[in-house]
C-alpha positions as CSV (number, residue, x, y, z in Angstrom):
1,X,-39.5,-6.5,148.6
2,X,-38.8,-4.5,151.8
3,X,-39.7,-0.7,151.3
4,X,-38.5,2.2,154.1
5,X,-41.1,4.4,155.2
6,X,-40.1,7.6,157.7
7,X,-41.2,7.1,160.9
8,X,-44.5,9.3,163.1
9,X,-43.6,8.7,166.0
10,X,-47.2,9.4,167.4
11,X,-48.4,5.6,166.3
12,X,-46.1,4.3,169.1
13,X,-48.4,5.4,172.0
14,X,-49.9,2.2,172.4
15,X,-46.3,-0.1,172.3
16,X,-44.7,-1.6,175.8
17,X,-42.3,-0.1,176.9
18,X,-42.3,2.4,174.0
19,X,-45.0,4.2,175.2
20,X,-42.6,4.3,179.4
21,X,-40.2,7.1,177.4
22,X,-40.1,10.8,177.7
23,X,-39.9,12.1,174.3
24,X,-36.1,12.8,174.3
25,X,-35.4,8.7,175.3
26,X,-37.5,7.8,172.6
27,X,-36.6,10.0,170.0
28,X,-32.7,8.2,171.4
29,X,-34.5,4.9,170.7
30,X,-35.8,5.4,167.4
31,X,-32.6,7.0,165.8
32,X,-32.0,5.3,162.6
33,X,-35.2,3.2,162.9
34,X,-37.9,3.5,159.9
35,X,-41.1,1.4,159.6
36,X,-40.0,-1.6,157.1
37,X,-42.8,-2.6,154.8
38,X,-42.8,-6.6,154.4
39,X,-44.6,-8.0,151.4
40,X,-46.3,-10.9,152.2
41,X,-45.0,-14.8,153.2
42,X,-41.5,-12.0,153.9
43,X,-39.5,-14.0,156.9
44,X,-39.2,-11.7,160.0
45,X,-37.2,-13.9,162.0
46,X,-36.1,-17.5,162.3
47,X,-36.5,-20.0,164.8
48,X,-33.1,-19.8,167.0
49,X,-32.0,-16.4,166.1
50,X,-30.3,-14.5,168.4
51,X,-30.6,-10.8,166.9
52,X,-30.5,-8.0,168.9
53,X,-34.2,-6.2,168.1
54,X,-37.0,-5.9,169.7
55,X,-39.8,-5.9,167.1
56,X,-43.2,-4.0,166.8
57,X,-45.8,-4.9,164.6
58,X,-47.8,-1.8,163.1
59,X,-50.4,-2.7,161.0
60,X,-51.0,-6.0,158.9
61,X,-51.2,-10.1,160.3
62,X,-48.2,-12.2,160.9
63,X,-47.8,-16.0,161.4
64,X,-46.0,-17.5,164.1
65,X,-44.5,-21.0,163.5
66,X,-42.6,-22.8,167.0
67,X,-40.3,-25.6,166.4
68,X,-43.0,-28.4,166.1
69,X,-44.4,-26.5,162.9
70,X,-47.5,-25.7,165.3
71,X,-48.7,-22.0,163.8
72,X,-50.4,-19.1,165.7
73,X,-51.8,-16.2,163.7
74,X,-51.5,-12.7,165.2
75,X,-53.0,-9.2,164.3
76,X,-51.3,-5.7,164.8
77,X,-55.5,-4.9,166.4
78,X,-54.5,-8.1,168.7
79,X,-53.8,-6.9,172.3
80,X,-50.7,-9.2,172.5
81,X,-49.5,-6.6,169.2
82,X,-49.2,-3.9,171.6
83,X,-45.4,-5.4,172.8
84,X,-42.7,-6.6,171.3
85,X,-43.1,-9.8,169.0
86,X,-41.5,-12.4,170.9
87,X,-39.3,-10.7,172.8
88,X,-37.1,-13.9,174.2
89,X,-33.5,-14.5,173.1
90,X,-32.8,-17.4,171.0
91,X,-35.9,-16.7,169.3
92,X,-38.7,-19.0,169.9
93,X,-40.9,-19.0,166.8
94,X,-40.3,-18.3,163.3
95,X,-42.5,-15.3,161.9
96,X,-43.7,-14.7,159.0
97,X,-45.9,-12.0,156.9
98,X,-49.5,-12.8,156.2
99,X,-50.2,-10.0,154.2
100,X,-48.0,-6.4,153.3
101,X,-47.1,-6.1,157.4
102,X,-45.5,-2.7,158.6
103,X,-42.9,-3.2,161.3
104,X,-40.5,-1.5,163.6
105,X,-37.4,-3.1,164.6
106,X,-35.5,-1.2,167.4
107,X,-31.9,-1.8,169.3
108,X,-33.0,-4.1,172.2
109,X,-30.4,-3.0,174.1
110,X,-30.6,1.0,173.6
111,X,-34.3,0.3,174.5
112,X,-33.4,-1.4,177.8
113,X,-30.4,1.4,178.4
114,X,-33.3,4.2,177.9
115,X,-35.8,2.4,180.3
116,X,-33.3,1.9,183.2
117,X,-32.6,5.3,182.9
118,X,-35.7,7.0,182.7
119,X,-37.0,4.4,185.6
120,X,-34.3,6.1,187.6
121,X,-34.0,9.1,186.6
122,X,-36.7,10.7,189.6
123,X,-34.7,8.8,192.3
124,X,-31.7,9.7,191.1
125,X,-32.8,13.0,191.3
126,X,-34.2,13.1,194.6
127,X,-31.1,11.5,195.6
128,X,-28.9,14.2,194.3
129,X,-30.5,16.9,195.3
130,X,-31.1,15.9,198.8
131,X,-26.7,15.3,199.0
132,X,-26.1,18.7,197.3
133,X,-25.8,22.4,198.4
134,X,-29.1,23.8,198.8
135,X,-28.0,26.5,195.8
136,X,-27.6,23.9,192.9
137,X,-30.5,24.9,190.4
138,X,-32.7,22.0,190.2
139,X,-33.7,22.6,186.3
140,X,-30.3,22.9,185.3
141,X,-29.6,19.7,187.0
142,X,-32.3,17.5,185.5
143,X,-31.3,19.0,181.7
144,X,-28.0,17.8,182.4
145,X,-29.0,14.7,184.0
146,X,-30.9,14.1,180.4
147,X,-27.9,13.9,178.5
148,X,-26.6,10.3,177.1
149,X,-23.1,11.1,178.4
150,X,-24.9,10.3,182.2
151,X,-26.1,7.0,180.4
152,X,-23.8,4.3,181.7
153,X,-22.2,6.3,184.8
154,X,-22.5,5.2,188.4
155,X,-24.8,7.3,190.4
156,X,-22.2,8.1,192.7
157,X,-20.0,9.0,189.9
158,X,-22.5,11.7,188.9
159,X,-22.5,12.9,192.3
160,X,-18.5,13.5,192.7
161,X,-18.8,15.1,189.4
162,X,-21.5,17.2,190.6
163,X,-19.6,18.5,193.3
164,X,-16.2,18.7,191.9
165,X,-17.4,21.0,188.9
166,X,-16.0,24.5,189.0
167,X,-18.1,27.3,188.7
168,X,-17.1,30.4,186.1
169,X,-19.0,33.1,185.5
170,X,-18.7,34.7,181.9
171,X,-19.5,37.4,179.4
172,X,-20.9,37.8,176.2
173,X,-18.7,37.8,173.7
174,X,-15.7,36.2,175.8
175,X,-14.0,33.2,173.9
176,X,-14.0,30.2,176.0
177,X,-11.8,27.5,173.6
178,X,-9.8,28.8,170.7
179,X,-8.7,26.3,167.9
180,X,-5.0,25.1,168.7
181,X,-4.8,26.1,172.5
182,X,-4.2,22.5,174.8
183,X,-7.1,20.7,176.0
184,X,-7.5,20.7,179.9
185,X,-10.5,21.3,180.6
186,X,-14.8,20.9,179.1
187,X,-17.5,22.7,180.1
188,X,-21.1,22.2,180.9
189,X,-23.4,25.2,180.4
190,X,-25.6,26.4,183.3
191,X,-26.8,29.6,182.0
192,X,-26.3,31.5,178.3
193,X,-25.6,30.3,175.0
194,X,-22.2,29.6,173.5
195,X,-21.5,29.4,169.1
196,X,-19.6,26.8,168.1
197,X,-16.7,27.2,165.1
198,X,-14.7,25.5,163.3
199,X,-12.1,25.6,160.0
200,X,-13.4,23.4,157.1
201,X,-12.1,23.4,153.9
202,X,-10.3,27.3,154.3
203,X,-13.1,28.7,155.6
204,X,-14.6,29.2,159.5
205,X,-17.6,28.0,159.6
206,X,-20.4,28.0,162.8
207,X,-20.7,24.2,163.4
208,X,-23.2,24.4,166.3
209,X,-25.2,26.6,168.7
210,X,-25.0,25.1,172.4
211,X,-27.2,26.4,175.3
212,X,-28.5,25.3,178.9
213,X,-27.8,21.8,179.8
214,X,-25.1,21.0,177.2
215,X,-21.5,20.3,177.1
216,X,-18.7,21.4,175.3
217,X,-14.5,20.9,175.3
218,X,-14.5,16.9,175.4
219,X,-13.1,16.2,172.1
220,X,-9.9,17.6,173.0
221,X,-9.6,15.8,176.5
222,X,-10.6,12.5,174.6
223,X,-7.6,12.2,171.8
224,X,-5.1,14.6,174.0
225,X,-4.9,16.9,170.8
226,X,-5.0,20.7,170.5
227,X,-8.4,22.7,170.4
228,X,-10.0,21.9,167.0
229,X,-12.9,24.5,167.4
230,X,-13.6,28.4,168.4
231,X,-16.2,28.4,171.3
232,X,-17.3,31.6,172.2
233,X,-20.2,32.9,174.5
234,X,-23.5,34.9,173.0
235,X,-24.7,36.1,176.5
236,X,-23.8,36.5,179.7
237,X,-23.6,33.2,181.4
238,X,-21.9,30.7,184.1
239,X,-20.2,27.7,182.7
240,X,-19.5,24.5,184.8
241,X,-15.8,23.7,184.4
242,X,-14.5,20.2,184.7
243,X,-10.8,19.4,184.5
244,X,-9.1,16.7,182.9
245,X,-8.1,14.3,185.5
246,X,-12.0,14.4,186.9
247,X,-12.9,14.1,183.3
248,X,-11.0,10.6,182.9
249,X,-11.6,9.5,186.3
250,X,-15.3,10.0,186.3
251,X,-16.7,10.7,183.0
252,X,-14.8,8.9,180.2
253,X,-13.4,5.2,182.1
254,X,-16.8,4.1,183.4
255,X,-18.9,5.1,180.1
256,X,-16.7,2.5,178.0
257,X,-16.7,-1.3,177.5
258,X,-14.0,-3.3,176.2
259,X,-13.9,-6.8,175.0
260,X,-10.6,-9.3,174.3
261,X,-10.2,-10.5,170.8
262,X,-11.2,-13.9,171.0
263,X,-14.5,-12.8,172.9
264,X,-15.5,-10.3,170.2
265,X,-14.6,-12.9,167.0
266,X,-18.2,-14.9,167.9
267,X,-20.4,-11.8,167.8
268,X,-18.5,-10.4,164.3
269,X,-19.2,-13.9,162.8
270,X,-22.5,-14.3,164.1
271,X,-22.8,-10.4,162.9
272,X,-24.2,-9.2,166.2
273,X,-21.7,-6.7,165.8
274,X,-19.3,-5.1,163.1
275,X,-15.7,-4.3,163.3
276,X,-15.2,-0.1,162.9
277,X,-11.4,0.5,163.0
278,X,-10.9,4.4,163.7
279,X,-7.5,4.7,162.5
280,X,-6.1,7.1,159.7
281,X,-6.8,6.1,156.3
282,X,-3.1,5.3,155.9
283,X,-3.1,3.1,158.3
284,X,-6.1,1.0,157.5
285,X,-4.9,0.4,153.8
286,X,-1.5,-0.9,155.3
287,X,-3.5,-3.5,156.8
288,X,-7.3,-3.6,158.6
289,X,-9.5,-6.8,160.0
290,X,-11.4,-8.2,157.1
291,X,-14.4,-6.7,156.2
292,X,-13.9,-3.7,158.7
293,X,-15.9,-0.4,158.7
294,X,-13.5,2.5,158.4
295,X,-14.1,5.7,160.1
296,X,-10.9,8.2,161.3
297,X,-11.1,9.7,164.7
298,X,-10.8,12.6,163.6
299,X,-13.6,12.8,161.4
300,X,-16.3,11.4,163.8
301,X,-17.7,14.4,164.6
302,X,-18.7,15.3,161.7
303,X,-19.0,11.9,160.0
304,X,-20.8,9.7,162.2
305,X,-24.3,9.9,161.0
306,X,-22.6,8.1,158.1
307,X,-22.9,5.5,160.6
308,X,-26.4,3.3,160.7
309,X,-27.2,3.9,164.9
310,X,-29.1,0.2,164.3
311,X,-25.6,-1.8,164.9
312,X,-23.4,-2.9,167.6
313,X,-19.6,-1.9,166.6
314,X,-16.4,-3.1,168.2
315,X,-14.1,-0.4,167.7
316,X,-10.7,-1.4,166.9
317,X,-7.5,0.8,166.2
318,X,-3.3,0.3,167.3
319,X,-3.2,-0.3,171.0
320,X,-6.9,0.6,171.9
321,X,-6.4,4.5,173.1
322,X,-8.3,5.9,170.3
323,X,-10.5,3.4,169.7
324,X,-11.9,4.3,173.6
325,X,-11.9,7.8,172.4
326,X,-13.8,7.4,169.5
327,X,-16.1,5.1,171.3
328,X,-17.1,7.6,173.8
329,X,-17.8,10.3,171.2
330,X,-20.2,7.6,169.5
331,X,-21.8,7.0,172.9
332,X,-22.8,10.6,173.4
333,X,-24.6,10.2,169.6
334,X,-25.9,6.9,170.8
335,X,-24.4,4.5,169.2
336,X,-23.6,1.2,171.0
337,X,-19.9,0.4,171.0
338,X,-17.7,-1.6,172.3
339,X,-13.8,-1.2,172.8
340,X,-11.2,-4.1,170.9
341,X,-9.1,-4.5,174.1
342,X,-5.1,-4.0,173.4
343,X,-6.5,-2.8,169.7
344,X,-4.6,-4.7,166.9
345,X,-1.4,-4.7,168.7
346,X,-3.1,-8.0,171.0
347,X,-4.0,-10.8,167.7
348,X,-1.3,-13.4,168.0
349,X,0.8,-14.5,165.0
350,X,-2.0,-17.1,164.0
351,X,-4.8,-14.5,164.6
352,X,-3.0,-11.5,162.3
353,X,-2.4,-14.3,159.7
354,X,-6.4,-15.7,159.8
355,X,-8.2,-12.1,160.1
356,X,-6.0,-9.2,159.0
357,X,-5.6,-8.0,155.1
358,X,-4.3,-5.4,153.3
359,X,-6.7,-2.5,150.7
């Protein structure tokens, strides 16, 4: 029986490439993860898989068995324990439990985003700083340069959003967004704090408090709706003001991934990835892939962590508009997504008839 344990991050100091990651990248890494508690002769893995987990082994003895039924016994005190177990893609040994093992299975592919970007993150940098005005504050820079919106953007796209950023000074107690208002602009904050508000249920709650280094205003550039939220400023401060045509053009087109139908069908069946359709519930009872998560754009805010951060989701809606915008507001959380391209407008006839259904 597997059991979940929560997760100390301080026993990972002696895992490659764990041990490469700044805190922040790691605490990215580990979002979702716990330590799994196998009981013995428990399968880890098959010969052939092709999973997408890189897997640690904590404590306990595991067997490895290669095609040829030729077996190879390994500690978690065994050197070879301090990476990944078998890191290669199809797997090339089954494993197995020895005795009660403790193991960590992470997103391969979040781990290998995190170390590109932390590898790069100092030239990056340097190469920034050395193409910008003299007067950009360096700290402020590297804060924002931390942020999983940066992840999948182009250096060079970073540094034309750098310089095309508008600066605009503000006061305490200013309001910045008001609920309802069009969307045409976010903002990144380089000094002061901002409170974040919004209507739930007939009442106004404060939803978040944003400082130095974070971002504000995408949502309602993303889905082309009104303001949903109140953003007003607790100090004095200078935001960094980014319109929406630079927003699109360098910020949300080069963060997203799209794949055709037929190209995402293998890694659903193979269940490398999961369908999430982002469509109103109306709409997804009138008719949905088969066996599709359902999450409303409009709810992802607030309902993502619903959401396991382990899995790989093809998001699907109509034509594929919202499905990119809820996709890039599950990239900033750090979920890996991918866009249905054309949405469910593009199935054929024959395709509609084999993989959509009604609630």
């Amino acid at each position: 029986m597997m059991m979940m344990k929560t997760l100390n991050v301080d026993i990972l100091h002696n895992f490659t490439p764990l041990n490469a990651l700044s805190n922040q990248r790691l605490t990215d890494v580990l979002s979702g993860c716990h330590v799994e508690s196998l009981a013995p002769e428990s399968v880890i893995c098959r010969y052939g898989d092709c999973d997408d987990k890189a897997i640690f082994l904590l404590s306990g003895k595991v067997v490895l068995i290669d095609h040829r039924g030729q077996e190879t016994v390994l500690s978690a005190i065994d050197p070879a324990a301090n990476h990944a177990l078998i890191p290669n893609k199809p797997r090339q040994f089954t494993i197995k439990s020895l005795k009660t093992v403790n193991i960590l299975a992470v997103n391969q592919q979040r781990l290998n985003d995190a170390l590109l970007w932390q590898q790069s993150l100092s030239s990056l940098a340097k190469t920034l700083f050395s193409r910008l005005p003299d007067n950009i504050e360096k700290d402020w820079l590297l804060r924002l340069l931390q942020s999983r919106i940066f992840y999948r953007l182009p250096p060079m796209n970073i540094l034309e959003l750098l310089n095309v950023l508008i600066e605009v000074p503000v006061n305490k107690g200013q309001d910045i967004i008001r609920t309802g208002e069009q969307a045409d602009s976010c903002y990144f904050i380089k000094e002061g704090r901002v409170e974040v508000r919004q209507k739930i249920a007939d009442e106004v709650l404060t939803v978040a408090y944003l400082s130095k280094g974070d971002f504000f205003g995408e949502e309602g550039l993303l889905k082309d709706a009104p303001r949903n939220a109140d953003v007003t400023m607790l100090d004095d401060g200078i935001l960094m003001k980014l319109v929406k045509k630079d927003f699109d053009r360098l910020l949300k087109s080069p963060s997203l991934q799209s794949l055709s139908f037929s190209l995402a069908i293998p890694q659903i069946e193979s269940e490398e990835a999961v369908w999430l359709d982002v469509r109103l519930a109306e709409e997804y009872c009138l008719i949905h892939l088969k066996n599709a998560l359902h999450l409303p754009l409009p709810d992802i805010r607030l309902k993502a962590r619903q959401l396991p951060l382990n899995k790989h989701y093809i998001i699907c809606c109509d034509n594929g508009q919202r499905s990119a915008a809820a996709a890039f507001l599950l990239g900033i959380q750090g979920y890996n997504t991918t866009i249905l391209a054309g949405g469910l407008w593009s199935l054929s006839a024959v395709e509609r008839a084999q993989y959509l259904e009604s609630a």
